[in-house]
C-alpha positions in Angstrom: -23.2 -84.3 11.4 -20.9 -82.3 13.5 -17.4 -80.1 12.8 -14.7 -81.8 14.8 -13.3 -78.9 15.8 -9.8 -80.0 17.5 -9.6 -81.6 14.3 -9.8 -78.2 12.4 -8.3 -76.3 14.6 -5.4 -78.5 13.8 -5.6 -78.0 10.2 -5.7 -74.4 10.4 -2.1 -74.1 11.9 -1.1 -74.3 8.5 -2.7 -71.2 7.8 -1.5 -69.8 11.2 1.8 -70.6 10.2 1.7 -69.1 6.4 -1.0 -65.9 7.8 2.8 -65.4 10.2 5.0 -65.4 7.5 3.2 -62.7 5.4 2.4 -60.4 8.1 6.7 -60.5 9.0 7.4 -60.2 5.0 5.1 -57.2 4.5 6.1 -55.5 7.5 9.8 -55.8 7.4 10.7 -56.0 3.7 9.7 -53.0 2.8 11.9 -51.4 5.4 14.9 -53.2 4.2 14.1 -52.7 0.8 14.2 -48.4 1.2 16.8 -48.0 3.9 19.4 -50.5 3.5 19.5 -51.0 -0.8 18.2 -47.4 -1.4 15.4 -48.7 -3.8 12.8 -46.2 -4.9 9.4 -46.5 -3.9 8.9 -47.9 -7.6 10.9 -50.9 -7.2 10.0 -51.5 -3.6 6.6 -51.3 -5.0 7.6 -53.9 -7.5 9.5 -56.8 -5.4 6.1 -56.4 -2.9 4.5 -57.8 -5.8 6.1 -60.5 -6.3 4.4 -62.8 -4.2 1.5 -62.1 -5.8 2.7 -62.3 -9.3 4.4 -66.2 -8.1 0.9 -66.8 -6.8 -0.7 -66.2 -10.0 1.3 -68.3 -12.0 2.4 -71.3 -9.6 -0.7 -72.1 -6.9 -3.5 -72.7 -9.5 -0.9 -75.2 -11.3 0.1 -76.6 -8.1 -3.5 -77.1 -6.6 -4.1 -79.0 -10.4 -0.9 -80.7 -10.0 -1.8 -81.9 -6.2 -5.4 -83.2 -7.4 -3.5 -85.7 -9.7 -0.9 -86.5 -7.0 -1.2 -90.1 -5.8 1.4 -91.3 -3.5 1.7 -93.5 0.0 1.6 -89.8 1.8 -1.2 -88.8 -0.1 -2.3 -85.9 -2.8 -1.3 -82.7 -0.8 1.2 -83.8 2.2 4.5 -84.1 -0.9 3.9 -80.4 -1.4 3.7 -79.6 2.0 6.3 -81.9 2.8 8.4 -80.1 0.4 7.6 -76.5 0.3 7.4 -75.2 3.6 11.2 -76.1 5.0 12.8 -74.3 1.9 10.4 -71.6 2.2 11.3 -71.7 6.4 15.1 -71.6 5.2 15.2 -68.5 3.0 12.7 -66.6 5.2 15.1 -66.9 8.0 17.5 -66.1 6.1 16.4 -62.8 4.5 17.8 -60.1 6.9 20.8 -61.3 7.0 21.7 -61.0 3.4 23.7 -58.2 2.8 23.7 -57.8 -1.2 20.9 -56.8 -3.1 21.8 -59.9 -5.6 21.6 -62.4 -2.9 18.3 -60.6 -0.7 16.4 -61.2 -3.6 17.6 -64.8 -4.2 16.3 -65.3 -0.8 12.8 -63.7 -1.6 12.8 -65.7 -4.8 13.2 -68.9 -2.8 10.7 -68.0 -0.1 8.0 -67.1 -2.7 8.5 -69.7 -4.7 8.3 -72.7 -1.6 5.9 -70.4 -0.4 3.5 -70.8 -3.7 4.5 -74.7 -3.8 2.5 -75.8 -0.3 -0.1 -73.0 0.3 -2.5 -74.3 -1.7 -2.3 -78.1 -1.2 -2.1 -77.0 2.8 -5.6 -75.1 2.2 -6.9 -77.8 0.2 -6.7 -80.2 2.5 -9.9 -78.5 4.5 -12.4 -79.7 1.8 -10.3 -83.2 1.6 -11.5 -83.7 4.8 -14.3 -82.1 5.6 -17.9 -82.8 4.9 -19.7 -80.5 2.6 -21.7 -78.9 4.8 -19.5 -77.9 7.3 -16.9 -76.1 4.9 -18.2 -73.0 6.0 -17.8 -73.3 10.0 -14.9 -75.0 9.4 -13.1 -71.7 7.0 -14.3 -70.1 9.4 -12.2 -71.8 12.2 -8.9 -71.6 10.1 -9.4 -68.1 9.4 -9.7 -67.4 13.0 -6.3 -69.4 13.5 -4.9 -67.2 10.4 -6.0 -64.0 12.4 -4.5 -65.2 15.6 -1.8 -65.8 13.7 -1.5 -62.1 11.9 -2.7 -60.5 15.5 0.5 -62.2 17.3 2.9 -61.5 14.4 2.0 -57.6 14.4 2.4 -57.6 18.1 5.3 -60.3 19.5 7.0 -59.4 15.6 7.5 -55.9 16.6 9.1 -56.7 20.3 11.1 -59.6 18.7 12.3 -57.7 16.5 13.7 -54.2 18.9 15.8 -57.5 19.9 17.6 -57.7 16.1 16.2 -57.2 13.0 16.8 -61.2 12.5 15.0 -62.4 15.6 11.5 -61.9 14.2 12.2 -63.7 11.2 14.1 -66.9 12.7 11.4 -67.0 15.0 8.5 -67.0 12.3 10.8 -69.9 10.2 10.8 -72.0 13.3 6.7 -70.9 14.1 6.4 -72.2 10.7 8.1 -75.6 10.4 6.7 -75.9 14.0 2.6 -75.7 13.2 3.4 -77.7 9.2 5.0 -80.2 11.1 2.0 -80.7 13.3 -0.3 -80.9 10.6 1.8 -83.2 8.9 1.2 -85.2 12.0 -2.1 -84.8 13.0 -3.5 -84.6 9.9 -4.4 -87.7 7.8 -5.4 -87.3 4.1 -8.6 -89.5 3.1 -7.7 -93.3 1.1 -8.1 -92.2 -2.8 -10.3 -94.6 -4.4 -10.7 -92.6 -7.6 -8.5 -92.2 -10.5 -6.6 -88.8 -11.0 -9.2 -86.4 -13.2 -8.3 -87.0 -16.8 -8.1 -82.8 -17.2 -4.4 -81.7 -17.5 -2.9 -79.5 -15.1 -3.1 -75.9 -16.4 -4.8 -72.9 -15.6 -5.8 -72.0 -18.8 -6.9 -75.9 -19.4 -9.3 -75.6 -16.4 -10.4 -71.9 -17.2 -11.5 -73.1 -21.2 -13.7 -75.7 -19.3 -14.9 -73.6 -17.4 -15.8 -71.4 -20.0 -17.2 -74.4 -22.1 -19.5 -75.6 -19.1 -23.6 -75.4 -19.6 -24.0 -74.1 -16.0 -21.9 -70.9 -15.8 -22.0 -70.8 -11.6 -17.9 -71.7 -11.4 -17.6 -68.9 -13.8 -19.6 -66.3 -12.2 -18.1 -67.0 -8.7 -14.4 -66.7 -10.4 -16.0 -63.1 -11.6 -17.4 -62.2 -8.2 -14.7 -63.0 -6.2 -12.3 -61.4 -8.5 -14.5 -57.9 -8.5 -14.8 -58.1 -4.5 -11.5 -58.8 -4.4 -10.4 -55.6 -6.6 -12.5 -53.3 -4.4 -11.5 -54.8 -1.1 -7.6 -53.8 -2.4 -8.0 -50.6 -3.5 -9.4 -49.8 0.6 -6.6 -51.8 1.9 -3.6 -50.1 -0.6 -4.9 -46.9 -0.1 -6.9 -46.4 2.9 -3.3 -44.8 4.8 -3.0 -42.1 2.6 -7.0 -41.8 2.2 -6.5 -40.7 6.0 -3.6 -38.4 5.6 -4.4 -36.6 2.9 -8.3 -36.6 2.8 -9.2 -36.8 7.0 -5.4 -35.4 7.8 -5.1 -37.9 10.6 -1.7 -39.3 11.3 -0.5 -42.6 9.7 -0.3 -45.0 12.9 -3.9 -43.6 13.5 -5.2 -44.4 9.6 -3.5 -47.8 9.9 -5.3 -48.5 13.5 -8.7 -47.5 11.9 -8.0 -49.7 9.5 -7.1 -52.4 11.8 -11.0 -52.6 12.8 -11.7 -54.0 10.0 -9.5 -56.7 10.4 -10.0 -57.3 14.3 -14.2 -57.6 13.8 -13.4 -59.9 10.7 -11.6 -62.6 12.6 -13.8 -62.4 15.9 -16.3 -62.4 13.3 -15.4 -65.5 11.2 -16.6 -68.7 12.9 -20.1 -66.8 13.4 -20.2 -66.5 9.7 -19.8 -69.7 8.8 -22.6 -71.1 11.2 -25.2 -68.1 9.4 -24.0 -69.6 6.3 -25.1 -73.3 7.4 -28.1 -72.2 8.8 -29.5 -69.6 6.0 -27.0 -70.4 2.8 -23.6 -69.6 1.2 -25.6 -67.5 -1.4 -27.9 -65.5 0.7 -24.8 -65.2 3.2 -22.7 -63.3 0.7 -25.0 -61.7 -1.0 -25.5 -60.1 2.4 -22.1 -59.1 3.2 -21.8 -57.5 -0.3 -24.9 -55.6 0.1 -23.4 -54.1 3.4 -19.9 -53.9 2.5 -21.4 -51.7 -0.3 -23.3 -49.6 1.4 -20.2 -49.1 4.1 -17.7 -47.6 1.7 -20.6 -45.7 -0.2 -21.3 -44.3 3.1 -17.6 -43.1 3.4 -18.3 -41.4 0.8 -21.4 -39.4 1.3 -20.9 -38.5 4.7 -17.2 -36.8 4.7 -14.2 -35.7 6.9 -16.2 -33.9 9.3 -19.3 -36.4 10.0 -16.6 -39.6 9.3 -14.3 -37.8 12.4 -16.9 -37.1 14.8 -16.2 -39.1 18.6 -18.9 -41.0 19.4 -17.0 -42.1 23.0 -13.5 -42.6 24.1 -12.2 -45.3 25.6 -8.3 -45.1 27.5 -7.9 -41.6 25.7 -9.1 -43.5 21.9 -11.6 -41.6 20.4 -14.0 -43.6 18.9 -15.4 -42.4 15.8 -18.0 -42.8 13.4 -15.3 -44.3 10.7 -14.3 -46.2 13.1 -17.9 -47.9 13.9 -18.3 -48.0 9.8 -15.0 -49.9 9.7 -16.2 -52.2 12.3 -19.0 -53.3 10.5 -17.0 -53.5 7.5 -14.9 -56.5 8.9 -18.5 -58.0 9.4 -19.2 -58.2 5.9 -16.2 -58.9 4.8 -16.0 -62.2 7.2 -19.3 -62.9 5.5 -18.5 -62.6 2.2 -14.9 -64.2 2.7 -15.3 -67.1 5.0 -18.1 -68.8 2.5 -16.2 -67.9 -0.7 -13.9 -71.1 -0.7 -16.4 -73.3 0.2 -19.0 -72.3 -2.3 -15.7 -73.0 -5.1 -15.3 -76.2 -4.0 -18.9 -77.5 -3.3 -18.8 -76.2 -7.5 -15.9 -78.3 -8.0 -16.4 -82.0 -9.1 -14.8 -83.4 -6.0 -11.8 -85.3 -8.1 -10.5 -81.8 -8.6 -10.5 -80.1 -5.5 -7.4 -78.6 -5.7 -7.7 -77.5 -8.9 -10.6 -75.2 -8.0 -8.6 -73.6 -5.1 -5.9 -73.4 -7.3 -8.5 -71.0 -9.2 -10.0 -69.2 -6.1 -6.3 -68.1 -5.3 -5.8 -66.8 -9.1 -9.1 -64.9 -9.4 -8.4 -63.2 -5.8 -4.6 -62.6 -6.8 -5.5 -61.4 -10.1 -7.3 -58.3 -8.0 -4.9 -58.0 -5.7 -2.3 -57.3 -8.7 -4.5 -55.5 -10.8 -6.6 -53.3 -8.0 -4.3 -51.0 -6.8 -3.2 -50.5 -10.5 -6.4 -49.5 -11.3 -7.3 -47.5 -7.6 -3.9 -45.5 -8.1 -4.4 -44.6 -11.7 -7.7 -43.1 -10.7 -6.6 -41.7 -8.2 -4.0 -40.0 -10.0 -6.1 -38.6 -13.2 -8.4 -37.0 -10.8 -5.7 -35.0 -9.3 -4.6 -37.1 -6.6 -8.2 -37.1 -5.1 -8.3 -40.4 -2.5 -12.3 -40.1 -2.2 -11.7 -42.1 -5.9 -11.1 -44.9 -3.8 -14.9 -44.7 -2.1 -15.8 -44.7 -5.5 -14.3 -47.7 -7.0 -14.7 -49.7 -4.0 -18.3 -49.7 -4.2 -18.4 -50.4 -7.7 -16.6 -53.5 -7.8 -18.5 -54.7 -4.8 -21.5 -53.9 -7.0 -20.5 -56.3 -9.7 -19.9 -58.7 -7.7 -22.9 -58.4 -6.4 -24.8 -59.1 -10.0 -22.2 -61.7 -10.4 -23.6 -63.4 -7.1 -27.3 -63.3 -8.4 -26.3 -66.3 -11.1 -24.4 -68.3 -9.2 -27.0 -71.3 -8.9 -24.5 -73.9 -7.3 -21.7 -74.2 -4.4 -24.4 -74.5 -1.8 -23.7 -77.3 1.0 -24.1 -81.0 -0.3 -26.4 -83.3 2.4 -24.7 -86.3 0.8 
């Protein structure tokens, strides 16, 4: 058995197309947001969360919703179908709405579309792949989400010393460009099954989880929710970790932490063949382990070991954070790139969907809460960003225990 890769390379320009979109949204908006509606850093905070908050609440019921689905186009094409034109539509039209009553109707539209096909378009990857090539095939669309990211943070910025609008009509028409191809290209298996007899809740699905003899689902729900906290609490705060703690300039923090995400999508499709050979379990279990010891490592050594140039390169001074940072987009591409398939080799296979629907909750349930936590730390100890190198590890450390009783999700021979 082989992964057709053409095949799911094609698939993941739906993630290209979504990993464009967010990359424009949270570069841009924020901007807009401050300068041109004079918003504290509060409420900016606030409307940035929004996406997330629409995540938690719409894509698990959605990814339910899609499993019952039956129509000639399929379970997951309607949503797509759908979804990403409006969301196109209001994402183009963002900058160029002038009141703060009617920039926020846009957002509201975009995140809302946006939450309607993400998860059906993600979905689809299990519908049509074999069981044990989930992993090498996550890891493919996660490279095509990275190459995505990569050319929005680059061609975005250019597009967008053209007019602040050019950037974002271009990303619309990226968009409906790389759906519209997997809408194409991309056939959904013939249902033969009935639609699962479970209604189409969150909470519905959580209870049975809950209620379920084996307690894996469960468990990996846990574990990705606690890597998923301390992986956020870097991210949020790792800029003003570097100005206030290694007083290094922003653009350089935000570069240091862009090693991370560079090594993670060179390192994807590796991670899901070392998941295929050796396990999904052992795999992450790995990458936690290291991850771990990484951010510990921040920790312990300090400002003045964490700054010291091991080489430069074209006048960059390559540093021991930087090397740590490096290897922490390693683990995370382990850890990450085998989560979703380890969720939905747990899933009974009627409710697919459903089970993503979960993965996206657990992991936007940390991304909500996280930096809640991370900041309020942060701030009872004075406004000491270490706190962060302290946290991080922890979560990863639950999730680590949480791991160890995960007893399913491995890759199905039949």
């Amino acid at each position: 058995m082989k992964l057709d890769y053409g095949k799911t390379a094609i698939l993941g320009f739906g993630f290209f197309g979504v990993s464009i979109i967010w990359s424009i949204y949270n570069s841009y908006v924020p901007v807009f947001l401050e300068r041109d509606f004079l918003l504290s850093a509060t409420l900016v905070g606030f409307v940035m969360t929004l996406d997330n908050i629409a995540a938690l609440i719409i894509q698990p019921w959605i990814g339910a919703l899609s499993d019952r689905t039956r129509t000639r186009w399929g379970r997951r094409m309607p949503y797509i179908i759908t979804g990403a034109p409006i969301a196109a539509l209001a994402f183009a039209l963002i900058p160029f709405a002038t009141v703060l009553p009617l920039f926020m109707l846009t957002i509201i539209v975009m995140l809302l579309a946006m939450a309607i096909f993400r998860t059906p378009v993600i979905a689809l990857m299990p519908d049509i792949t074999p069981s044990p090539l989930r992993s090498k095939a996550n890891g493919v669309i996660n490279l095509m989400g990275g190459i995505g990211a990569i050319l929005a943070f680059f061609v975005g910025a250019r597009l967008y010393d053209m007019g602040r609008g050019v950037p974002f009509i271009a990303t619309a028409i990226v968009l409906l460009i790389a759906v519209a191809i997997v809408v194409w290209r991309i056939k959904e298996p013939r249902e033969i099954t009935e639609p699962p007899a479970a209604e189409a809740g969150v909470l519905t699905n959580l209870r049975l989880i809950l209620a379920a003899r084996d307690k894996s689902a469960l468990l990996i729900l846990l574990a990705i929710f606690a890597w998923f906290v301390g992986y956020n609490v870097v991210e949020t705060f790792f800029t003003l970790y570097g100005v206030n703690v290694l007083n290094i300039k922003e653009s350089a923090a935000s570069l240091t932490l862009g090693f991370l995400a560079v090594t993670f999508v060179l390192f994807a499709v590796p991670s899901g063949f070392i998941a295929t050979k050796y396990g999904r379990k052992v795999t992450i279990l790995s990458g936690i382990a290291l991850m771990f010891a990484l951010l510990t490592l921040i920790r312990v050594l300090g400002p003045s070991v964490l700054m010291l140039t091991l080489f430069s390169i074209a006048g960059l001074a390559f540093t021991v954070l930087h090397l740590i940072m490096m290897l922490a987009g390693v683990a995370w591409a382990l850890i990450n790139i085998n989560s979703l398939p380890m969720v939905v080799d747990i899933a009974p296979q009627d409710r697919i969907g459903t089970y993503t629907g979960l993965y996206y909750f657990a992991s936007t349930l940390a991304a909500i809460l996280g930096p809640w936590l991370g900041g309020a730390l942060v701030d009872m100890t004075g406004r000491d960003y270490t706190m962060i190198f302290l946290v991080a590890p922890i979560a990863f450390a639950c999730a680590f225990l949480f791991m160890l009783g995960v007893t399913r999700g491995e890759r199905a021979e039949a």
